[in-house]
N, C-alpha and C positions, 0 to 999 in steps of 0.2 A: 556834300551829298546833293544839296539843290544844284550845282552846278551840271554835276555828273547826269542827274535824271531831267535835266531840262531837254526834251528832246523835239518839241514840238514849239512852234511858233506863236504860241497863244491861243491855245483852243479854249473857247467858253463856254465856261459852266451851264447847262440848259437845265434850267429849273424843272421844264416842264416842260413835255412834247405830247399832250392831249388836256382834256378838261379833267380837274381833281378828282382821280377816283377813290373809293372807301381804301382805308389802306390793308386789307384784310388780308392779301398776300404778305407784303411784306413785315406786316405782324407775324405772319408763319414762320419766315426767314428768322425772324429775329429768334421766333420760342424753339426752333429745331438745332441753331445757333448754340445758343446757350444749354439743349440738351447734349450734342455732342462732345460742347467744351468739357461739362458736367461729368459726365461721360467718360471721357477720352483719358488716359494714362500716359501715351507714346504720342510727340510729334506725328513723327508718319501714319499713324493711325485717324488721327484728330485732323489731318490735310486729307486724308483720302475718304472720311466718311462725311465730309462737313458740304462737301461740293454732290456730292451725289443725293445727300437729305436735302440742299437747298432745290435742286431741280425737282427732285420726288415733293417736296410740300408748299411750293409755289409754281409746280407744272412748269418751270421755265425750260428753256429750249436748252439753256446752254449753263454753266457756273464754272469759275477755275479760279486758283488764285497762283498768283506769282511772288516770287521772291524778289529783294532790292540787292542786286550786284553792285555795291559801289566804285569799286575798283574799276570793273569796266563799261560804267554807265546802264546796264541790262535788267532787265524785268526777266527773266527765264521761268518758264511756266513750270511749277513745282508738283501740279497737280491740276483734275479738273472731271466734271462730267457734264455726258451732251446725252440726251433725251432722243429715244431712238428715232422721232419725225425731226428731227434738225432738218430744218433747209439751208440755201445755197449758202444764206448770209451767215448764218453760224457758222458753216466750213470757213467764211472768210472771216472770220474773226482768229480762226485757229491761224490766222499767216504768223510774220516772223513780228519779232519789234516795231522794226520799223513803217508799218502800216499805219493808217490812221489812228488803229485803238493802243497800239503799244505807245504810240506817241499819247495818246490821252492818261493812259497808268502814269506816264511817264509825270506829266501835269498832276496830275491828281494825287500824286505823292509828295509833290514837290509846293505843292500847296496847300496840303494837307487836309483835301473836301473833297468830297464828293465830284464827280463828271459823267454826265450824260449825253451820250454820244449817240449819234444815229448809226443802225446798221443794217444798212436794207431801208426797204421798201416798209416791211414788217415787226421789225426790231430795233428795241434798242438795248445800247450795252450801258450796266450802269457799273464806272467805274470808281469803286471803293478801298481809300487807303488805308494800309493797317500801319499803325504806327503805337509805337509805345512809349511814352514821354515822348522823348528827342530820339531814340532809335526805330527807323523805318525798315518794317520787317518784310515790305511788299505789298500786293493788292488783291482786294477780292472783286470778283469781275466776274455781272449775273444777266445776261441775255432776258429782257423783259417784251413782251407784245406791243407792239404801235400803238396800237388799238386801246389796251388799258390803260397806257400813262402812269408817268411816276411823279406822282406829284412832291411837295415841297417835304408832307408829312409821311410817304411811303420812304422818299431819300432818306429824311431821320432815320427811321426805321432799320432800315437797311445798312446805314453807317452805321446805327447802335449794334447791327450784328455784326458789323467788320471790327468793331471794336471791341464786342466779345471774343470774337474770333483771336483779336491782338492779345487782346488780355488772356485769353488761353494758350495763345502759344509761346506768350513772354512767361507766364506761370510753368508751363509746363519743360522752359528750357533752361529757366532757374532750378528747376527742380533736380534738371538733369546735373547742371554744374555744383548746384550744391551736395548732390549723390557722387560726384568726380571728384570732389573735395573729400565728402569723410570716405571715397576709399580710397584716396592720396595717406590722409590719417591715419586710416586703417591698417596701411602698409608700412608706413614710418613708425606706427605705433608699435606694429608687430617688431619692427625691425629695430627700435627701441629698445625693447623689450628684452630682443632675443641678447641686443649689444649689453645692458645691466647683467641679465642674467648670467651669460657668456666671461665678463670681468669679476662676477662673485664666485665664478667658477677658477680662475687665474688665480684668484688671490689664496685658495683654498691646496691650488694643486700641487703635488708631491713628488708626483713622476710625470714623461712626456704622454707617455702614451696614454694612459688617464685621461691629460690634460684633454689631448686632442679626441679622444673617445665623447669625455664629457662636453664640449663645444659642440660638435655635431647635433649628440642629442637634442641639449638646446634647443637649437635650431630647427628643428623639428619638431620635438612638443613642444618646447613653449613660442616659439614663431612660428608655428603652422604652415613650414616651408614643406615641398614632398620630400624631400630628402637633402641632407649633405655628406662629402666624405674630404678627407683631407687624402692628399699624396707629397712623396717627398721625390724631386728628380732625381733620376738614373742617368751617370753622367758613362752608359753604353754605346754602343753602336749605334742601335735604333732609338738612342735616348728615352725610354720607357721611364715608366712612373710608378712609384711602389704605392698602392695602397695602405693606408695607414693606420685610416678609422674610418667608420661609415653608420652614418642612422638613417633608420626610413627606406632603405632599398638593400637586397643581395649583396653580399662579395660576388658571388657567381656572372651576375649582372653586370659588376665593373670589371670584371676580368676578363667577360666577352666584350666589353667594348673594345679595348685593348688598344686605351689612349696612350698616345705619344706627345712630346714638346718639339719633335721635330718638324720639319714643312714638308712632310708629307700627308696622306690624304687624313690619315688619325692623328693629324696635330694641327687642324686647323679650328677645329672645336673651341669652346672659349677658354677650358682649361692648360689645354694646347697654347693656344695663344697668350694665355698668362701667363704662364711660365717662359714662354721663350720674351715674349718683348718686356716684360717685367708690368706689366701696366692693366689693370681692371678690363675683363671682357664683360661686357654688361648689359642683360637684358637679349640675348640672344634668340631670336624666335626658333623653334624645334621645327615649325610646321614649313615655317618662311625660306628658310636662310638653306642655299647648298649645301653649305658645309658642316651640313648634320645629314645629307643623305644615309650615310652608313649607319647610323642609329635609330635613323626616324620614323620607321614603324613603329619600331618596337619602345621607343622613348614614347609615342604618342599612345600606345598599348597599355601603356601604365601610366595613364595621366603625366605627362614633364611637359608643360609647355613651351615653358621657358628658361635659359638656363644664364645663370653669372657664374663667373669664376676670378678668384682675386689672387696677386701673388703672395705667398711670401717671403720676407726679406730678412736674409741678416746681412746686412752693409748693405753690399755691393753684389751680395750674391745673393739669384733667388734660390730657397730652400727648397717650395715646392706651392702647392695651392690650394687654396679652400674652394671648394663649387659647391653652389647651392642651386638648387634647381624649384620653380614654385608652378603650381600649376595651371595659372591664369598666365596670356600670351602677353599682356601688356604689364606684365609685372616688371618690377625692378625701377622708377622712379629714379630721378638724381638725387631727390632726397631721401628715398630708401638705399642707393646703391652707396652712397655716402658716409650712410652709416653702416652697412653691412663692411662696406672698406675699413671702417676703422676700428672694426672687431676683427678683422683682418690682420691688418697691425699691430692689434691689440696681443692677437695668436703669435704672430711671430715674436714678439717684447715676450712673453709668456715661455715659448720654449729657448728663448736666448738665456732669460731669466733660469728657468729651471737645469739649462746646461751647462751654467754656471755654478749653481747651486749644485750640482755633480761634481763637476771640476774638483771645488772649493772641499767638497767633501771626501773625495778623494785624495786629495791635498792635506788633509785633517787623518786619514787615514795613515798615509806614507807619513806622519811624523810621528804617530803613536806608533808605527810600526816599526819606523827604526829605534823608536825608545825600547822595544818588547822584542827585537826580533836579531838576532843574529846575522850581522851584514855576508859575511860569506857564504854562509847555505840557505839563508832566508828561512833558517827554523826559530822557534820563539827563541829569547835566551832562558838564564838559568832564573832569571827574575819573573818573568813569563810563566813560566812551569810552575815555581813555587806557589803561583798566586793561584796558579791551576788546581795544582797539586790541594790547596786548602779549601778550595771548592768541593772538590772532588771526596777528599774526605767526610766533607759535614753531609755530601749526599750519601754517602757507604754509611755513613753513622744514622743517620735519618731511616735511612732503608733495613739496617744492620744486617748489610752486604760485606765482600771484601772486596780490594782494588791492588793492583799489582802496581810498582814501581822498576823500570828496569835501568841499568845504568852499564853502557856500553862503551867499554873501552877500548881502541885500536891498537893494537900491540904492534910495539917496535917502530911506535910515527917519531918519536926524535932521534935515534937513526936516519929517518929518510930526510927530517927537515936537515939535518946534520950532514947527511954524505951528498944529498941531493940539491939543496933546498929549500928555500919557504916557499915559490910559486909550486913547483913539484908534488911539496906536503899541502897545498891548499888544495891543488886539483884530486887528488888524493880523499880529503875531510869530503870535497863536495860529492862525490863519488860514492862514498860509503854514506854520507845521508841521501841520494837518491835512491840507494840500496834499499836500505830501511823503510824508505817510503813505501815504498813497493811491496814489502812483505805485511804491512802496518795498516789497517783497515783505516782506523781513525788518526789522519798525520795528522790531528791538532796537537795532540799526546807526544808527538814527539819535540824534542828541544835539545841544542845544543849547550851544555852545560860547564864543559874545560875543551882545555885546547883541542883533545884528541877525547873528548868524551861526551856521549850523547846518552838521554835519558827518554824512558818512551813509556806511559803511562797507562793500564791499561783497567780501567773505570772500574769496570766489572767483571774482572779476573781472579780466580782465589791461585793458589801453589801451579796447581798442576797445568793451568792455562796458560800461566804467565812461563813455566817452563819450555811448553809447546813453543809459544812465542818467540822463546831466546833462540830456541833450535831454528827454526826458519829463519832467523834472521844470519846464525851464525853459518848455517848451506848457503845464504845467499852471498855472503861475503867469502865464501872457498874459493870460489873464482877470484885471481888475479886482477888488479885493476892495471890497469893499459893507460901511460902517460906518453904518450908522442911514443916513441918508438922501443920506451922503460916498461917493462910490466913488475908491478908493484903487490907482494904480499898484504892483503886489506883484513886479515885473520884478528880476530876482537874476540876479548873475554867478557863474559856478559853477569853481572849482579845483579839478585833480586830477591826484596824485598815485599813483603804482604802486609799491611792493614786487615785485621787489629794485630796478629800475631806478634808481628817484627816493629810496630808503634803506631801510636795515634795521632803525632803529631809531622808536621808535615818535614821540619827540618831532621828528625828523627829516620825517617825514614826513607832520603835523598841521603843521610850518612852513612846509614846501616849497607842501602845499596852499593854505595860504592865500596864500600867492607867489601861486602859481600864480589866487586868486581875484581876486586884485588886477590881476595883470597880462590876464582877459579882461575888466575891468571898464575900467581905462586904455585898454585896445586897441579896446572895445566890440563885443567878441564875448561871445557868451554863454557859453561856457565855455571853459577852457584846460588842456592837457597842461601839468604842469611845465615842460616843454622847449620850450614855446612854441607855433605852426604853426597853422595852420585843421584846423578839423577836419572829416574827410572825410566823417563821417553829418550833418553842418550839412548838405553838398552834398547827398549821397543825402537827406535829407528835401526838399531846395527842390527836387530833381527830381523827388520824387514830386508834390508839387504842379501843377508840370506838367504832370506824366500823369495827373491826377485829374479835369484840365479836362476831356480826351478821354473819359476812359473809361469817362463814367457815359454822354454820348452812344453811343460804340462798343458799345455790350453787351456790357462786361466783369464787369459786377452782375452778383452772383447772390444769389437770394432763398435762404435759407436758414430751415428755422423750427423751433421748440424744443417740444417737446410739452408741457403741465401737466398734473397728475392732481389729483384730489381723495386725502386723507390718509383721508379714514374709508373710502371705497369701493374705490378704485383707480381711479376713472371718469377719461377723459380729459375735461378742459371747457376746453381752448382750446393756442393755441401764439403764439410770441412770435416774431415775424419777424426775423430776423438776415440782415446783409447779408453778402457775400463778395467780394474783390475780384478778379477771376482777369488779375491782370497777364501781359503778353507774355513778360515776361523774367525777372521777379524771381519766377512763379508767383503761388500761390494769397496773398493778403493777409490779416491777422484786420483787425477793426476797428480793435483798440487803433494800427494801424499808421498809418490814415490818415483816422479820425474825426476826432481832433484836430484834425489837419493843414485837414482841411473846416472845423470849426468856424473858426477861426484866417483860413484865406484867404477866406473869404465864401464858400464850396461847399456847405456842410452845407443851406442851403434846397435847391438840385436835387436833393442829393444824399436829404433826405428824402423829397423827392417821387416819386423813383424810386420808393424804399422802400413810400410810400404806393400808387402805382401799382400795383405789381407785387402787396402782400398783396390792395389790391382784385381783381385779376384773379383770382388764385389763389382768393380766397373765393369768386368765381363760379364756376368751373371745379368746385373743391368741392361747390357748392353744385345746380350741373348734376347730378354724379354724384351726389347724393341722401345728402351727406354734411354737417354741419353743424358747423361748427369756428369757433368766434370768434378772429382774428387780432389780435394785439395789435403796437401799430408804435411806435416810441419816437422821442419827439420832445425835441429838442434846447432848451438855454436861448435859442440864437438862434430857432429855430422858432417860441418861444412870445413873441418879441418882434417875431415879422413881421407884421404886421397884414392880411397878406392870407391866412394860416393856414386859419382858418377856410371865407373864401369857398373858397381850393382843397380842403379836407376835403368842401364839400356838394359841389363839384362831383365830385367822385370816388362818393362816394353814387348821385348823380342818374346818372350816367356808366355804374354797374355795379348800379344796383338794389336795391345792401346794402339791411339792415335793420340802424338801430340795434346791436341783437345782436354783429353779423358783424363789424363791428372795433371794438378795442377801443385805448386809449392807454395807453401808459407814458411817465411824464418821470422823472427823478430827480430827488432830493431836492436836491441842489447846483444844477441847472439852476433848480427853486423858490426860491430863495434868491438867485439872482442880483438878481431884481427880484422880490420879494413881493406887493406890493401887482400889478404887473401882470401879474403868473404867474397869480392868484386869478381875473383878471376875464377873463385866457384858459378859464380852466379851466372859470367858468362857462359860459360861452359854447359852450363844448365839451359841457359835460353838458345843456345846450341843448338840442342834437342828440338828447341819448339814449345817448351811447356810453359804455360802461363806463370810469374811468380807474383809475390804478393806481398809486402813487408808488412808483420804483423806487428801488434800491440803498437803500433806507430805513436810516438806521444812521450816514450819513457825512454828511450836510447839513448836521446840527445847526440842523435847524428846532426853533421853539420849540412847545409844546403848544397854543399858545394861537393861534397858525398853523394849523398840522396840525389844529385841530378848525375851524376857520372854512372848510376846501378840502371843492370838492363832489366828492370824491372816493370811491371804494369798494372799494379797498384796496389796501392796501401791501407792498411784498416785502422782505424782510429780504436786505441786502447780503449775498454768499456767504462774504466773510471769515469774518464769524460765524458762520454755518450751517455751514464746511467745521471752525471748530476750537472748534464747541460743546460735542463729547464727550470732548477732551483739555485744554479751558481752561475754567476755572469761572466767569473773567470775560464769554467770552464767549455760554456758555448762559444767565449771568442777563440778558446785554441779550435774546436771544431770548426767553428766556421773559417778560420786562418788555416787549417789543414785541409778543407775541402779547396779552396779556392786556391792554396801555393800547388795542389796535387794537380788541378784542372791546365795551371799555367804549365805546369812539366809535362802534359797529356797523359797524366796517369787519373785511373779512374777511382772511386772513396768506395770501400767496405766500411760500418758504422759497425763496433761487434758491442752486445748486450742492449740490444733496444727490446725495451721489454714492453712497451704498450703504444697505443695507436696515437698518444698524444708526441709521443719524441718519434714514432713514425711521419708523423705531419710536420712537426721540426725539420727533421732531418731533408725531408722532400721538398721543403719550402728554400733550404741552405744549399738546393740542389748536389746532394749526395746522391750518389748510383747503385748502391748496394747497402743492403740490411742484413743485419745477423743477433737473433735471439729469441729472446721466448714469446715475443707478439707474430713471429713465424712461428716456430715451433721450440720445445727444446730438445735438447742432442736425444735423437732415437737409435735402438739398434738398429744396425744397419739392415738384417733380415725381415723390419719391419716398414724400414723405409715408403717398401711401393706400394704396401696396402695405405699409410697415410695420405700419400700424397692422391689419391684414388677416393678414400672418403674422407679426409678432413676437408673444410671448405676454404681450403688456402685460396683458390681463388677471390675472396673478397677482403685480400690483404686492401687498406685503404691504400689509393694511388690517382 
């Protein structure tokens, strides 16, 4: 340092340049000195009022002080004040360094006293250096009268205030560095803190999303960060980033941001950046930095100063990233960022950990489940049931309910494995337990129990329920099963037994059933009470047939129709015609009651036709009032086997004027399946025309991919089983979401049917599905009432 400020040749010290005067000025110097210091809080406050109190209380012409630039030798004046009569000589003191008096600071630092220099004619400069131990902080430098003199004891004086001065501003720059120390601490501590808290929460967690829920929080309350959110990469187009979890800020907020990890202008951000180079963005200024323009109002709008983002990792791949955002600009430290990185790491070990812990458990599932479960049709087996079945029982006895037992046997399957086959008779078994499925509200209840015999359970059923039961099961199996190009009789006798009536105990009453299958099979009725007898809903269904003759003549139909909306807007874009049957006696009918029943007696052709009739007229009448709704009509496996279909669909066109547009078709998937090949060359025929088609109940068919892409169809609706228990079974929102995304890849568009409230609406729109159907639109209204609905309900605020 003395080398550096050596700038002058020897200038010397002048004790004295008049006779000793009282030192009563620079006694002032020194008590104004020490009040400033006193005083002062801030450097720059403490430089700027210290030079303007020395001129106001010792009348001097001139005061400044300079700083020591080691590096490159320099005095650079830091501050000062001049007394509004300055003369010439003052101005020339203000020149550069290298003038006489920069060379005397120069000296006067460098030997650490005192210099009195001449300046002018009328002045002298007395130059005083500030020094603090062994660090030279610069000089204070005070324009004194010719005339008065500074004698030996005014210099003391004056050096005791430059050394106030020192000591004020070594106090007050320690004070600053030890205030940059505890909020170094203060940051590491938070970030400490957040990392403990953050690992009590890992060791705790049970699922992913939790996991990542509960970390954010964290991070927020108890690290005092403004906000975090985790995302996981979108390996898309635009490579986008799914949100995952977020505490302290909006979803709405990060979805307008609409961050990317690609290199374009929304993936340059820090999160951006983490995820794509794999490596800590840290400390990003919001206000600073370019590549925050697109957010940085509005990030500064809401306190973000500054923003890190860390990757995470499993291996070799990143998953996605944590950002935390705090809102001090100079946040993020290496030793804050250090440690927020390796809660970071900590995150990623955490969900590798718990997706393991999924695996493993699923892994633990598939063994129990092949212990319990029937490998052919994936129904419990007969060991499974029993264990059920004794369950079942202690709660019918506890409640002193009853519970039905049914035991379902295929008649004539060793014949077919016999003339056919064992793969023949397998596809067969699995065929008639998807059947069953289908008619069977709760398929836990069901289980396969012998080779060709299943049993179906039904908790809280007495006689007459469990009767109901067998009959829909035994209309579902009337139809033929279809093996490659074999149609196969699947006709089954069905036994059943009650609790308490027919036993209490559970092997009792799995024996009795089967009695009881054998004996409506010997008897050749389709099912039997233990106790023998006909059974009275056999009667009540043959009567309904009957009445089914008349009642599509009599105008006992009624048109009923079901509204759809679109998922991204709310828009209504069509409704699906539903029939109703308004009997004399037994009242209002659903379909499930006597669809069947038509399909089975040869009715379901008039019966469509009605159907078709009526949404034609309706569409007119609609279409009169200057309303425009495409009606969709569902056609049957027998409809699409009549070959006169067709010529009646133009003639209904030609009849009412439709356009293409205005009706639309639905088949299900089973009905497809019936006959493939002739299902296809209905279908085209039908898109012929123009009209929109639709494959219904999508989900149950088990049509193969390679079918389903060869139909000229234009989109599919997801069976409601699934849609109704998508958000409490995980098996069945991965077929939903597997069926919206294989339908998008074949450009066919998702109908969702039985979405019943806003929260599997928000599902559904998040899985990007395109169409909804159920009672959170509406439910099936008479068609005559349709346009006053839609006029004052306030469908418009379907959520979208």
């Amino acid at each position: 340092m003395d080398e550096q400020l050596s700038g002058s040749e020897g200038t010397a010290p002048a004790p004295s340049i008049a006779n000793e005067p009282e030192p009563g000025r620079a006694l002032a110097v020194l008590r104004v000195a020490h009040a400033v210091v006193r005083a002062a809080n801030e450097e720059s406050v403490l430089l700027r009022d210290v030079c303007r109190a020395i001129v106001d209380a010792a009348a001097s012409p001139f005061a400044a002080l300079t700083g020591a630039d080691a590096e490159n030798g320099m005095l650079p004046r830091v501050s000062s004040a001049v007394r509004e009569a300055a003369d010439e000589a003052v101005e020339a003191i203000l020149a550069p360094d290298d003038s006489p008096w920069g060379r005397a600071a120069r000296d006067a630092l460098r030997a650490g006293r005192p210099f009195l220099v001449p300046a002018g004619n009328t002045t002298i400069l007395a130059v005083l250096p500030l020094c603090s131990g062994p660090e030279l902080l610069g000089t204070l430098q005070i324009a004194w009268g010719r005339g008065d003199g500074i004698g030996a004891a005014s210099a003391d004086l004056l050096q005791e205030a430059a050394n106030a001065l020192a000591y004020g501003i070594h106090m007050l720059r320690q004070a600053d560095r030890h205030a940059a120390v505890e909020e170094a601490l203060r940051r590491v501590n938070r970030a400490r803190k957040t990392l403990s808290e953050a690992n009590r929460a890992l060791v705790r967690a049970t699922e992913e999303h939790g996991l990542l829920q509960d970390i954010c929080r964290i991070i927020v309350e108890d690290g005092g960060y403004r906000f975090a959110w985790v995302g996981y990469a979108l390996h898309d187009d635009e490579k986008n980033i799914a949100v995952m979890a977020q505490h302290g800020i909006d979803r709405d907020f990060l979805d307008w941001q609409r961050v990317t990890w690609s290199d374009g202008e929304r993936g340059h951000g820090a999160t951006g950046v983490a995820i794509r180079t794999g490596q800590p963005s840290v400390g990003r200024n919001i206000r600073k930095e370019a590549a925050f323009a697109p957010w940085r109002e509005e990030d500064l709008r809401r306190g973000i100063a500054a923003i890190s983002a860390f990757p995470l990792r499993q291996g070799e791949e990143v998953l996605g990233n944590l950002t935390i955002a705090a809102t001090e600009e100079d946040a993020f430290d290496e030793a804050e960022a250090n440690l927020l990185g390796e809660l970071a790491d900590d995150l990623s070990f955490g969900i590798a950990t718990l997706r393991l812990r999924e695996r493993n458990r699923e892994a633990q599932e598939t063994i129990k489940r092949m212990a319990e479960e029937d490998a052919l049709t994936g129904l419990p087996n007969r060991w499974r049931l029993r264990m059920r079945l004794v369950d079942e029982i202690d709660a019918a006895r506890a409640r002193s309910g009853p519970l039905a037992l049914l035991v379902l046997g295929v008649n004539h399957f060793q014949e077919v494995n016999e003339t056919l086959g064992y793969q023949q008779g397998d596809a067969m078994l699995c065929e008639v337990a998807a059947r069953i499925r289908r008619v069977v509200h709760d398929t836990s209840g069901v289980a396969r129990v012998g080779e060709s015999e299943f049993a179906i359970l039904l908790p809280h059923a007495d006689a007459a329920a469990a009767s109901r039961a067998a009959q829909r099961l035994l209309s579902e199996l009337l139809e033929p099963v279809t093996i490659g190009e074999i149609m196969l009789d699947a006709g089954a006798s069905i036994g059943i037994a009650v609790f308490p009536g027919h036993g209490t105990e559970a092997d009792a009453l799995i024996r009795r059933a089967n009695v009881a299958m054998h004996q409506a099979r010997q008897q050749g009725h389709g099912h039997a009470l233990y106790t023998g007898g006909r059974d009275r809903e056999c009667a009540r269904r043959l009567a309904l047939i009957g009445d089914l003759h008349r009642a599509i003549d009599n105008g006992e139909m009624r048109l009923y129709c079901q509204p759809k909306a679109r998922l991204s807007s709310g828009e209504l874009c069509g409704v699906e015609a539903l029939v109703r049957w308004e009997h004399p006696q037994r009242g209002t009918l659903w379909p499930n009651e006597f669809i069947s029943l038509a399909e089975h007696s040869g009715l379901i052709s008039p019966l469509t036709d009605w159907v078709m009739q009526a949404a034609f007229r309706q569409s007119y009448v609609w279409r009169q009032d200057g309303l425009s709704v495409p009606v969709a009509v569902n056609l049957s496996a027998r409809d699409l086997r009549d070959p006169k279909l067709i010529e009646r669909v133009r003639n209904h066109f030609a009849t009412w004027g439709a356009d293409p547009g205005d009706i639309q078709f639905e088949l299900t998937e089973s009905a497809l399946m019936h006959d493939p090949q002739g299902s296809l060359e209905c279908l085209k025929r039908l898109k012929d025309l123009g009209s929109t088609l639709f494959i219904d109940d999508f989900g149950t068919g088990y049509s193969s991919l390679a079918y389903l892409q060869k139909l000229p169809v234009d989109a599919i609706k997801i069976d409601k089983s699934f849609v109704q228990d998508m958000l409490s079974n995980s098996d069945s929102d991965v077929i939903v979401r597997s069926t919206i995304d294989l339908a998008h890849d074949l450009d066919l568009e998702v109908v969702a049917e039985g979405v019943e409230d806003r929260a599997g609406w928000e599902h559904l729109s998040a899985q990007g599905c395109d169409m909804a159907q159920g009672y959170v639109i509406s439910e099936p209204l008479r068609a005559e009432a349709f346009t006053a609905w839609r006029s004052e309900r306030a469908w418009r605020t379907l959520p979208h």
